[in-house]
C-alpha positions as CSV (number, residue, x, y, z in Angstrom):
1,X,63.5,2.3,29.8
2,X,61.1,4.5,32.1
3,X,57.2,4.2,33.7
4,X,55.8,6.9,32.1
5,X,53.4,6.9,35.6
6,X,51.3,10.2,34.7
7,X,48.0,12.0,36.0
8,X,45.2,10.9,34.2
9,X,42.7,12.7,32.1
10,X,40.1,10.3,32.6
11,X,40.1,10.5,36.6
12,X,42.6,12.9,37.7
13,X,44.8,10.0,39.3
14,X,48.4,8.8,39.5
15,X,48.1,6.0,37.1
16,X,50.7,3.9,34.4
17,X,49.4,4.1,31.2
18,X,48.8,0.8,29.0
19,X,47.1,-0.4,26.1
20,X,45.2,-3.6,25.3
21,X,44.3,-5.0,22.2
22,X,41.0,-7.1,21.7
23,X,42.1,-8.4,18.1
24,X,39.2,-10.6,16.7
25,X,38.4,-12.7,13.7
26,X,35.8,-15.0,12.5
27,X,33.6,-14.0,15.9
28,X,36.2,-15.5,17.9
29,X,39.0,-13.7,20.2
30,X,42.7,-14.1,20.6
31,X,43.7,-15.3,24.3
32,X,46.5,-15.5,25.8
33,X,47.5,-17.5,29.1
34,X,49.5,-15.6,31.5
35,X,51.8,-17.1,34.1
36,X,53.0,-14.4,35.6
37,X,50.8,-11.6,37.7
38,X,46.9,-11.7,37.9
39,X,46.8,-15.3,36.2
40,X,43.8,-16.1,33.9
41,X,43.5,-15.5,30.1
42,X,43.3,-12.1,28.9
43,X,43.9,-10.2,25.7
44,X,47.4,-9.0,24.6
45,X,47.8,-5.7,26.7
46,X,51.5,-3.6,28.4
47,X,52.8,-1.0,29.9
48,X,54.2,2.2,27.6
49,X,57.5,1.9,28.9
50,X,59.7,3.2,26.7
51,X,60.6,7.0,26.5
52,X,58.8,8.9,23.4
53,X,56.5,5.6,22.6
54,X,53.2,6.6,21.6
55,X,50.1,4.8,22.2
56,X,50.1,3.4,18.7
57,X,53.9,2.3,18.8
58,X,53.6,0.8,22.3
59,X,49.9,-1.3,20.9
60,X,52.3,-2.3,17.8
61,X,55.4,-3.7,20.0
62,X,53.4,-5.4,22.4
63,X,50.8,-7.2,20.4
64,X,54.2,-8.5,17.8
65,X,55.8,-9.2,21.0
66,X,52.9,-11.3,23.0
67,X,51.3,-13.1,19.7
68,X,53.7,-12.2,16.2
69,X,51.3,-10.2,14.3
70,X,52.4,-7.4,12.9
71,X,49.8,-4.4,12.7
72,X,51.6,-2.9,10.0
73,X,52.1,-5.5,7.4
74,X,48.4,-6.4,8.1
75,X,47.2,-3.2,8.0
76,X,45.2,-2.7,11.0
77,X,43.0,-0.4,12.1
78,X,40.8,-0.2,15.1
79,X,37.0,-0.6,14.9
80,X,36.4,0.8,18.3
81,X,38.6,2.5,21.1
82,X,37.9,3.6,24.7
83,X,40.1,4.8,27.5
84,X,39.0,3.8,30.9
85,X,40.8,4.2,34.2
86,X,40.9,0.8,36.0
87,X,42.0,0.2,40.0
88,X,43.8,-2.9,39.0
89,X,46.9,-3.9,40.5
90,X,49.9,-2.2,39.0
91,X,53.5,-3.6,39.6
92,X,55.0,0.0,38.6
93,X,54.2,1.7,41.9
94,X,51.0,3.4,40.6
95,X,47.4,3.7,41.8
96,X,46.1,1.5,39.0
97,X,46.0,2.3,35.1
98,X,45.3,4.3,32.0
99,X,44.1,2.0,29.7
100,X,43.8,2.9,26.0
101,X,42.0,0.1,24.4
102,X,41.7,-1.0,20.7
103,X,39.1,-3.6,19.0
104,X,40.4,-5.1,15.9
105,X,38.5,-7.1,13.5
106,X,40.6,-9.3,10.4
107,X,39.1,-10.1,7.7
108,X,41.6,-12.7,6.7
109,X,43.4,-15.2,9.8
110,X,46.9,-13.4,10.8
111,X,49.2,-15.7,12.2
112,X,49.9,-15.8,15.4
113,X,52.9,-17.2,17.8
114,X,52.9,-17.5,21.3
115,X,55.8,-14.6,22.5
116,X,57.3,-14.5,25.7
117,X,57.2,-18.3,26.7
118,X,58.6,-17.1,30.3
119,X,55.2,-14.6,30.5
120,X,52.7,-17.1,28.2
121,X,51.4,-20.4,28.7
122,X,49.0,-20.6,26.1
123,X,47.2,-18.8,22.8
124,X,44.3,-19.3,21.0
125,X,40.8,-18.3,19.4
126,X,38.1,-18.4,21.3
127,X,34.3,-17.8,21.1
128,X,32.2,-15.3,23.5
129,X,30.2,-18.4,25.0
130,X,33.6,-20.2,25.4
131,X,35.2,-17.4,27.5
132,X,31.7,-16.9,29.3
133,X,33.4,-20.3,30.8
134,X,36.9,-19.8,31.2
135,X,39.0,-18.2,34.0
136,X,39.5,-14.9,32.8
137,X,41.7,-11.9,34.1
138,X,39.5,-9.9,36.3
139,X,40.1,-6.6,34.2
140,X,40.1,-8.7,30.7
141,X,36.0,-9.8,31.5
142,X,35.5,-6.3,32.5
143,X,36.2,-5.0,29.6
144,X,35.3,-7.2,27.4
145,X,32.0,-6.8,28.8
146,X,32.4,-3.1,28.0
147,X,32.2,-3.7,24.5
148,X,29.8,-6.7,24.2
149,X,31.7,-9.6,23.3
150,X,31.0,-10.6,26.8
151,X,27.7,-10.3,28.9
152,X,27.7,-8.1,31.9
153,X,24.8,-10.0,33.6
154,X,24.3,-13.5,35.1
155,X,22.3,-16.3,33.7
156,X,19.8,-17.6,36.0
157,X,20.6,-20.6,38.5
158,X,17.5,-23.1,38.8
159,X,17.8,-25.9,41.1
160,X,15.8,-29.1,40.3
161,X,15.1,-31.4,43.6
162,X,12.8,-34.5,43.2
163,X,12.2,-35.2,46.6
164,X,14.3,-38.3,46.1
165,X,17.8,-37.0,46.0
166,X,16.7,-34.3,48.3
167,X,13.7,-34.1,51.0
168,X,11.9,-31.5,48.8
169,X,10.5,-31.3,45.8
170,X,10.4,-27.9,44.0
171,X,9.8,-28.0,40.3
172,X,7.7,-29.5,38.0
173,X,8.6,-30.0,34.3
174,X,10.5,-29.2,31.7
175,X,7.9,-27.7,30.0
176,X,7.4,-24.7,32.5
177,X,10.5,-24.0,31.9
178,X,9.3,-22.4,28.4
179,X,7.1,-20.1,30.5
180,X,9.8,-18.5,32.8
181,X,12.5,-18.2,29.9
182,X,10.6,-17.6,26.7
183,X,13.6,-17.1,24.3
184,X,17.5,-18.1,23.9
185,X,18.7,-14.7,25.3
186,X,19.0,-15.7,28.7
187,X,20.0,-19.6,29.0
188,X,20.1,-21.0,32.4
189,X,22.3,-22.9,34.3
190,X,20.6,-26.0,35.3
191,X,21.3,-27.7,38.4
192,X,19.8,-31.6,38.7
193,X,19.5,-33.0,42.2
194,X,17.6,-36.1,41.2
195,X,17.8,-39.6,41.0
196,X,18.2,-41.3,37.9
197,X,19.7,-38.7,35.9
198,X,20.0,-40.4,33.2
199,X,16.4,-40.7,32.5
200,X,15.8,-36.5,33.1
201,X,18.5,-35.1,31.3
202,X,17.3,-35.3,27.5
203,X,13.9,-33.8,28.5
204,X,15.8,-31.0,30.3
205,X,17.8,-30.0,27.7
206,X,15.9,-30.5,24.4
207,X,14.2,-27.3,25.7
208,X,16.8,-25.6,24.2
209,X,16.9,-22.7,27.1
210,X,20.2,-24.7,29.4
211,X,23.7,-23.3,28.7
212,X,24.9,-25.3,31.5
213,X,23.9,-28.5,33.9
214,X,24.9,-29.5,37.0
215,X,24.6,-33.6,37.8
216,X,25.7,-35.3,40.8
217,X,28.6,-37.8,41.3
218,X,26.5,-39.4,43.9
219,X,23.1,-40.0,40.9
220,X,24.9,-40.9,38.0
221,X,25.5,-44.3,37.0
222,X,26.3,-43.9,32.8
223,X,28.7,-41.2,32.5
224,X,29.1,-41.5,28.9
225,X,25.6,-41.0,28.0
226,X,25.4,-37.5,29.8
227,X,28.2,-36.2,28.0
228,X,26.7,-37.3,24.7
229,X,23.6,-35.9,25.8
230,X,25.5,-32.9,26.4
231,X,27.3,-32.9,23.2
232,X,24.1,-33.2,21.0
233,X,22.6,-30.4,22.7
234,X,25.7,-28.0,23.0
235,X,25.5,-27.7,26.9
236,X,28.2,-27.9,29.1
237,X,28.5,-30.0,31.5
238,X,29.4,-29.8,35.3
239,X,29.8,-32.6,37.9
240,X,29.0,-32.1,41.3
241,X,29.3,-34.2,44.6
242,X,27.8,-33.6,48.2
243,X,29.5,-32.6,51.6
244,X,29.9,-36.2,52.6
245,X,31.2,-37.1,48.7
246,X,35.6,-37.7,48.7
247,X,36.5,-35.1,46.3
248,X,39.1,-37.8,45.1
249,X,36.3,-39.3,43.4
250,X,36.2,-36.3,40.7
251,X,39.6,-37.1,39.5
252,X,38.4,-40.1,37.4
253,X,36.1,-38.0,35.6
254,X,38.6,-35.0,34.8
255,X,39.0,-36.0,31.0
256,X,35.0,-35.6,30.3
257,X,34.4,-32.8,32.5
258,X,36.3,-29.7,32.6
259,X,33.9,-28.0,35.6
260,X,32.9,-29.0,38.5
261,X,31.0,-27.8,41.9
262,X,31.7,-28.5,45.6
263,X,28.0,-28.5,47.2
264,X,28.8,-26.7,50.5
265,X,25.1,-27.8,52.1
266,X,23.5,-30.5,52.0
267,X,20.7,-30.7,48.8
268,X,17.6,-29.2,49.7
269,X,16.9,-26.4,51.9
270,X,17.7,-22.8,51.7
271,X,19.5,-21.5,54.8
272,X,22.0,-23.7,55.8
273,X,25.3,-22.8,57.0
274,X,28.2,-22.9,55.0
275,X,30.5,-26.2,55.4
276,X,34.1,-25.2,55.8
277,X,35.6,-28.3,54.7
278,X,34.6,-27.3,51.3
279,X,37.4,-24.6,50.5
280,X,39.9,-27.8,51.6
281,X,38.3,-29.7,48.2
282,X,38.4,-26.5,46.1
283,X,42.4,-26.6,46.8
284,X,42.5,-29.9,46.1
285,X,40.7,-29.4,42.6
286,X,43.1,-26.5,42.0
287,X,46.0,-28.8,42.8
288,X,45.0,-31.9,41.4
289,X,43.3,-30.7,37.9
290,X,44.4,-27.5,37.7
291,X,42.5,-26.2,34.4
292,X,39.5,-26.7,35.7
293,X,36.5,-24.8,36.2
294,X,34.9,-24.7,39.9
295,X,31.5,-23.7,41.1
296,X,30.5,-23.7,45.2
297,X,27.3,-23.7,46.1
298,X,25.1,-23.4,49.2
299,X,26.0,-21.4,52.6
300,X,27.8,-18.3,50.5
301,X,27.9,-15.0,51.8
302,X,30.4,-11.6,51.9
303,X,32.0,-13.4,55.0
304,X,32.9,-16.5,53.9
């Protein structure tokens, strides 16, 4: 066994070369879970690491070895292909990698198995708008943003504030809404700070135009009925709670939501300063429900 570390042709660097494979089917792409390295999901992918393997016979081995298919027997071959030089960290001693990258596309389900157990949490199929949500591997979103499966910009944010749950008041209905996102192309992340959210939500999201919304701990009394609101309309939900909220009180809601956001100011007004105890409840989150998805908001910039 050997690191074939070499220059690069794509930059001129020291880098270890590696391939990954995107393999999709049905519009949906195979994940897998890492435990080891850069956690977060990412697409089957290794090093060529073994003396007179080509890119092809490396791509083969690993993809058999991470998920079971066998590109052979299925007779594989790629749609597109891109090598890219990419400064992530590399445990071989180089400067970051040649990646050689393949897009598959089945037209019949291969079976898969979860290889590697001691590498590999997890496996599965996943749509782009699920893994818009999920904790990817920082070099996995980049490049599946390179080919399109993934968008490379960020849906809007709009805070709603009724002058209730918050001293101001800074929106008016759902209806403008329609005006400032005319079509499904861009969907925004919504973020309620009202009172009585239960009453708002449906006319919120029977616009069509919210991918995500935010509610607070602190204004809703009827769990239940937000996430069914959420599930008729295909919007994910996210709970949120206040600087003076426990973040304790999230853990009874972890089976209905899978995202949440600390609020790192209090609601209202631009230009307040960060509040430090918030990283204390993002560890706590990590620790306590550890799948889940978590937003901060309010007071963020390159120094904190």
């Amino acid at each position: 066994m050997a690191d074939p570390i070499v220059i690069s042709p794509v930059s001129g660097k020291l880098t270890c070369k590696c391939v990954g494979s995107i393999l999709e089917f049905g519009g949906k792409i195979l994940m897998l879970d890492r435990r080891k390295g850069v956690l977060g999901w990412a697409c089957p992918a290794g090093h060529m690491d073994i003396h007179g393997e080509d890119w092809s016979d490396c791509e083969s081995r690993e993809v058999m070895e991470e998920v079971g298919i066998n590109f052979y027997t299925n007779s594989c071959k790629p749609r597109s292909s891109f090598d890219a030089d990419i400064n992530n960290q590399c445990s071989r001693g180089a400067a970051g990698h040649w990646w050689r990258v393949n897009h598959y596309v089945f037209n019949q389900e291969p079976m898969i198995k979860l290889g590697e157990p001691d590498k590999h949490k997890g496996i599965g199929w996943f749509r782009p708008e699920e893994l818009e949500m999920m904790e990817l591997e920082p070099v996995w979103r980049a490049i599946l943003q390179r080919v399109g499966i993934l968008k490379n910009y960020v849906d809007p944010h709009l805070d709603i504030t009724d002058g209730k749950f918050t001293p101001a008041v800074n929106w008016g209905s759902p209806e403008g809404l329609k005006s400032l996102v005319p079509s499904r192309k861009s969907l925004v992340e919504l973020h309620l700070m009202v009172e009585d959210v239960e009453k708002s939500i449906d006319s919120w999201l029977k616009t069509g135009l919210i991918k995500r919304v935010i509610v607070h701990l602190e204004a809703m009394s009827d769990p239940v009925f937000v996430i069914q609101k959420c599930k008729e309309y295909e919007v994910e939900p996210m709970l949120a709670i206040k600087p003076e909220t426990e973040v304790e009180r999230l853990f009874a809601h972890k089976d209905d939501f899978r995202a949440f956001q600390i609020l790192a100011v209090n609601p209202g007004w631009s230009g307040q300063k960060f509040n430090e105890d918030s990283l204390a409840k993002i560890e706590w989150i990590k620790a306590k429900i550890p799948n889940a998805i978590i937003e901060i908001d309010g007071g963020v910039n390159p120094e904190v």
